[in-house]
VMD Tcl script that builds the backbone (N, CA, C; Angstrom):
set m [mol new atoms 189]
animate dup $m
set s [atomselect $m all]
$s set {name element resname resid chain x y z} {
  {N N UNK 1 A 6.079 -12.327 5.931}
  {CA C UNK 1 A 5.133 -11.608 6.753}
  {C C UNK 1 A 3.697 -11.816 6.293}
  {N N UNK 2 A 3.193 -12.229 5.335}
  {CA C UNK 2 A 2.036 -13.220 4.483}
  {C C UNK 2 A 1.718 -11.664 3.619}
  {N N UNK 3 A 2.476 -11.078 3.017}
  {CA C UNK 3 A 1.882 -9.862 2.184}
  {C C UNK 3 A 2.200 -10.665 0.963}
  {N N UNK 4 A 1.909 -9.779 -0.239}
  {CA C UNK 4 A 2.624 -10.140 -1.542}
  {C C UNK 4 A 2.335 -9.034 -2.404}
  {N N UNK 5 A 3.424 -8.814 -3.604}
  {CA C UNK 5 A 3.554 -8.119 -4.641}
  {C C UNK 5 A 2.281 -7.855 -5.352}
  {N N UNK 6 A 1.842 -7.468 -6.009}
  {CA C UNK 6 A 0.291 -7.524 -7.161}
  {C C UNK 6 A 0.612 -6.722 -8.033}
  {N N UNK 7 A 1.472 -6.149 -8.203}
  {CA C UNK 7 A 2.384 -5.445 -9.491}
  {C C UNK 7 A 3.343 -4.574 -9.090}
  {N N UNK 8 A 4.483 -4.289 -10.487}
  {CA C UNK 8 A 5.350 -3.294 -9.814}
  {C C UNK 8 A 5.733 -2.786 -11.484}
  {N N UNK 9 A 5.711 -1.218 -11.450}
  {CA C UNK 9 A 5.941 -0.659 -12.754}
  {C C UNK 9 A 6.904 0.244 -12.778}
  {N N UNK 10 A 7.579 0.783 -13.712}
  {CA C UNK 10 A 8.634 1.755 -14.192}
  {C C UNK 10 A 7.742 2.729 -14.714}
  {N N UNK 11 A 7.732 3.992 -13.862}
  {CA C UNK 11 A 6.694 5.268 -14.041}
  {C C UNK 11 A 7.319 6.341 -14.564}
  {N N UNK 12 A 6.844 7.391 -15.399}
  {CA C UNK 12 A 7.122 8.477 -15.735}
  {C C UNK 12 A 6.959 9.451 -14.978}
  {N N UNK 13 A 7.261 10.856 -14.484}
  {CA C UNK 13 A 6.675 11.793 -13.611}
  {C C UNK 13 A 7.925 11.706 -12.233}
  {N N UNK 14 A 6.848 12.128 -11.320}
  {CA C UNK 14 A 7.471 12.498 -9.816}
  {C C UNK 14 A 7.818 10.920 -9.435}
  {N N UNK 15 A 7.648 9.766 -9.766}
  {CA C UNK 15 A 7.778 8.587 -8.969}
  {C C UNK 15 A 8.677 7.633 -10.532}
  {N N UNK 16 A 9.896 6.981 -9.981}
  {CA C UNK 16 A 10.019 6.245 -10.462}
  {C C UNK 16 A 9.774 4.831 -10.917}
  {N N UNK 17 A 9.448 3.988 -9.491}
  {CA C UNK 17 A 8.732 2.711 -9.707}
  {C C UNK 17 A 7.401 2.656 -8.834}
  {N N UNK 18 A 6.282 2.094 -8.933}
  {CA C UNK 18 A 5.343 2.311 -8.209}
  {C C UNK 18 A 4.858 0.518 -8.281}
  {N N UNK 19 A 4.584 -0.164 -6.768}
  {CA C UNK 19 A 4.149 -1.038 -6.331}
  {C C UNK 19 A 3.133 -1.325 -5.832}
  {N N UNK 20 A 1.909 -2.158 -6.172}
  {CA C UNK 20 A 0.868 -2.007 -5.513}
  {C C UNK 20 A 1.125 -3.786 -4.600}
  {N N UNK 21 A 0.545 -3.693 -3.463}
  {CA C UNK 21 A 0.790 -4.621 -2.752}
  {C C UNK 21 A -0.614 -4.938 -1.529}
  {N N UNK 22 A -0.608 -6.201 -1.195}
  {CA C UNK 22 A -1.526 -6.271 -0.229}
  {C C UNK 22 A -1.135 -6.944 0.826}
  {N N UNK 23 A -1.133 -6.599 1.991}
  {CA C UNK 23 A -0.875 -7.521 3.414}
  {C C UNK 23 A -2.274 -7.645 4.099}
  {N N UNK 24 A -2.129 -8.640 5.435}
  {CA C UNK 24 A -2.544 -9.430 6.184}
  {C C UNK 24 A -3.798 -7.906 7.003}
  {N N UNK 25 A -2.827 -6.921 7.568}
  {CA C UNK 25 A -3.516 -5.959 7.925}
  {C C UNK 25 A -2.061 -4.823 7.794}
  {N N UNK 26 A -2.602 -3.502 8.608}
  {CA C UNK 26 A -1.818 -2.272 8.315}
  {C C UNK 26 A -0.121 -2.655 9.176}
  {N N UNK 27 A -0.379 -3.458 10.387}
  {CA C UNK 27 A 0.914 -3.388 10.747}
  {C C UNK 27 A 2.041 -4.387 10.282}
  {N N UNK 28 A 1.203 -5.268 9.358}
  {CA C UNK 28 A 2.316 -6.033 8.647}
  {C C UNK 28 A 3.017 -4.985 7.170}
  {N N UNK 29 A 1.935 -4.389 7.094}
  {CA C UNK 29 A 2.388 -3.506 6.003}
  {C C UNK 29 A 3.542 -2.237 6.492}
  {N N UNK 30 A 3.034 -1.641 7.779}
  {CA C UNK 30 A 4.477 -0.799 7.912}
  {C C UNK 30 A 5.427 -1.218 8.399}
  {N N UNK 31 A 5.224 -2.464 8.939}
  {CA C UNK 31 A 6.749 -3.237 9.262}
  {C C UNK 31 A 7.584 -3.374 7.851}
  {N N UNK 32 A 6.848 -3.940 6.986}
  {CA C UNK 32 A 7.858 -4.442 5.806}
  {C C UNK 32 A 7.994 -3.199 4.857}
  {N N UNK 33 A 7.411 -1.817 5.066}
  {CA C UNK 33 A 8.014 -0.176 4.572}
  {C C UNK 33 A 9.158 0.007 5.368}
  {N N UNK 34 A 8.743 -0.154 6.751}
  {CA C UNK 34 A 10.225 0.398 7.824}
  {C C UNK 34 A 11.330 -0.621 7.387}
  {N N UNK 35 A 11.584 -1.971 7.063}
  {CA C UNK 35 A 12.594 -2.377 6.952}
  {C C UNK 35 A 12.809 -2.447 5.495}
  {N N UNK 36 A 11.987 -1.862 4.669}
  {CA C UNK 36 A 12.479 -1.551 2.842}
  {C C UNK 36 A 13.028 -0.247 2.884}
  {N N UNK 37 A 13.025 0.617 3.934}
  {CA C UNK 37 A 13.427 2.107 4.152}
  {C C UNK 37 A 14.577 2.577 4.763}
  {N N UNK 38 A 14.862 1.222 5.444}
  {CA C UNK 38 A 15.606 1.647 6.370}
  {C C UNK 38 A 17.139 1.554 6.218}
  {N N UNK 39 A 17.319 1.128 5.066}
  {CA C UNK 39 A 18.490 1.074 4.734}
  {C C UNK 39 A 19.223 2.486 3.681}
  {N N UNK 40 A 17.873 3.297 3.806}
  {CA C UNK 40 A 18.258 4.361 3.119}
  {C C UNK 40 A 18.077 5.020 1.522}
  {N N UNK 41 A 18.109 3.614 0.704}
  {CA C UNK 41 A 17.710 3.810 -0.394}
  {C C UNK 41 A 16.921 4.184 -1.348}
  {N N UNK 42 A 15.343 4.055 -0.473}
  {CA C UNK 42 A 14.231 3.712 -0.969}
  {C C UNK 42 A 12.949 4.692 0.032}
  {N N UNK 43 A 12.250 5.806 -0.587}
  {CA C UNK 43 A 11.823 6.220 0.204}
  {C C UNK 43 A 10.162 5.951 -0.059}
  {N N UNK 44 A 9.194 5.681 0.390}
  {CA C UNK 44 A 8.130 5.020 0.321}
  {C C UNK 44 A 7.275 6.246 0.986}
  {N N UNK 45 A 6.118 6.083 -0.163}
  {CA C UNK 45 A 4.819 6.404 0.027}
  {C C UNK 45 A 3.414 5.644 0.141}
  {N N UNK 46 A 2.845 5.736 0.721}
  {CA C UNK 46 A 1.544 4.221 0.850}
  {C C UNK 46 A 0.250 5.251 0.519}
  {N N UNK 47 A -0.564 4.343 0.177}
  {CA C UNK 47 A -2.357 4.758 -0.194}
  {C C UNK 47 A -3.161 3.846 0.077}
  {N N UNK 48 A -4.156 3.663 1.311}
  {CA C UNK 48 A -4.693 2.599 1.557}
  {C C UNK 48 A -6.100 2.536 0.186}
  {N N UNK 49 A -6.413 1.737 -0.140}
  {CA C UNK 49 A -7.486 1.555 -0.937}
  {C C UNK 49 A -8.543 0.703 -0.478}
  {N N UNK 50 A -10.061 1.576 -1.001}
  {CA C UNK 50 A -11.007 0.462 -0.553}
  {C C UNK 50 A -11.683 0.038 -1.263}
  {N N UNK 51 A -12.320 -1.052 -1.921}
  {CA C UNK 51 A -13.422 -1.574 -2.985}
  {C C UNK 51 A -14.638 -0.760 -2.975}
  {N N UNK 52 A -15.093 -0.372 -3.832}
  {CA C UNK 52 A -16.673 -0.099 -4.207}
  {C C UNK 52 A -16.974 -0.378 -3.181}
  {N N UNK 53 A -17.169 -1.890 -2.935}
  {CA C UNK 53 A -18.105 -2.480 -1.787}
  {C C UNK 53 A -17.679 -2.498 -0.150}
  {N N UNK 54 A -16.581 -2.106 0.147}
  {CA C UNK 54 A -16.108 -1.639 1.202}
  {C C UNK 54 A -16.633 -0.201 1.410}
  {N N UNK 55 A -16.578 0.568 0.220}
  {CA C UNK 55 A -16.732 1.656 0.664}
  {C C UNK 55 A -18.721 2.227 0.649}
  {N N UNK 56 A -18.960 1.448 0.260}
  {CA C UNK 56 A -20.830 1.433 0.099}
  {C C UNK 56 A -21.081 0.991 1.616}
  {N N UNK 57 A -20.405 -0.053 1.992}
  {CA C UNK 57 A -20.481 -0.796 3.646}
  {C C UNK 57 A -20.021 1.036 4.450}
  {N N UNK 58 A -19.229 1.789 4.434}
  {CA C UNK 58 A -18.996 2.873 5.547}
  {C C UNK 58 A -20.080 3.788 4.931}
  {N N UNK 59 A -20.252 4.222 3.657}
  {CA C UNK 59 A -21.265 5.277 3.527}
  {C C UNK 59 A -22.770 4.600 4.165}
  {N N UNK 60 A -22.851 3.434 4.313}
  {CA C UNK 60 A -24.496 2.888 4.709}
  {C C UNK 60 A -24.315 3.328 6.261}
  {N N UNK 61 A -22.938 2.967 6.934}
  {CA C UNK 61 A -23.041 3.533 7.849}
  {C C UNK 61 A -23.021 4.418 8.640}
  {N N UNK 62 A -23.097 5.517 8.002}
  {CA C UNK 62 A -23.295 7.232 8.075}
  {C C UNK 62 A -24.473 7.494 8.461}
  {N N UNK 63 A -24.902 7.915 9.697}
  {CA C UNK 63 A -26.252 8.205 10.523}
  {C C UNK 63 A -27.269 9.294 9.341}
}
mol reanalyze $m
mol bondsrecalc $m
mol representation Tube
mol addrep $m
């Protein structure tokens, strides 16, 4: 689906493994949650993230 892995760790706390990952845009990304989910095993939480400089680009654009 052109995403890929960028790490995956064994966590302490409320979450056992935690994956950070990047795709193409958002709907390649919940396609490949709905079919990692859907088999039941695996229940997924997402956090979109934005760079410094992504996020300096929306605050400039605040009237």
């Amino acid at each position: 689906m052109g995403g890929k892995v960028l790490g995956f760790y064994v966590t302490m706390g409320e979450y056992d493994y935690v994956s950070i990952g990047e795709a193409p845009n958002d709907d390649v990304a919940m396609t490949y949650l709905l079919a990692l989910g859907s088999g039941g095993n695996v229940k997924t939480t997402t956090l979109k993230a934005f760079t410094p400089e992504e996020f300096a680009e929306m605050v400039n654009k605040i009237p």
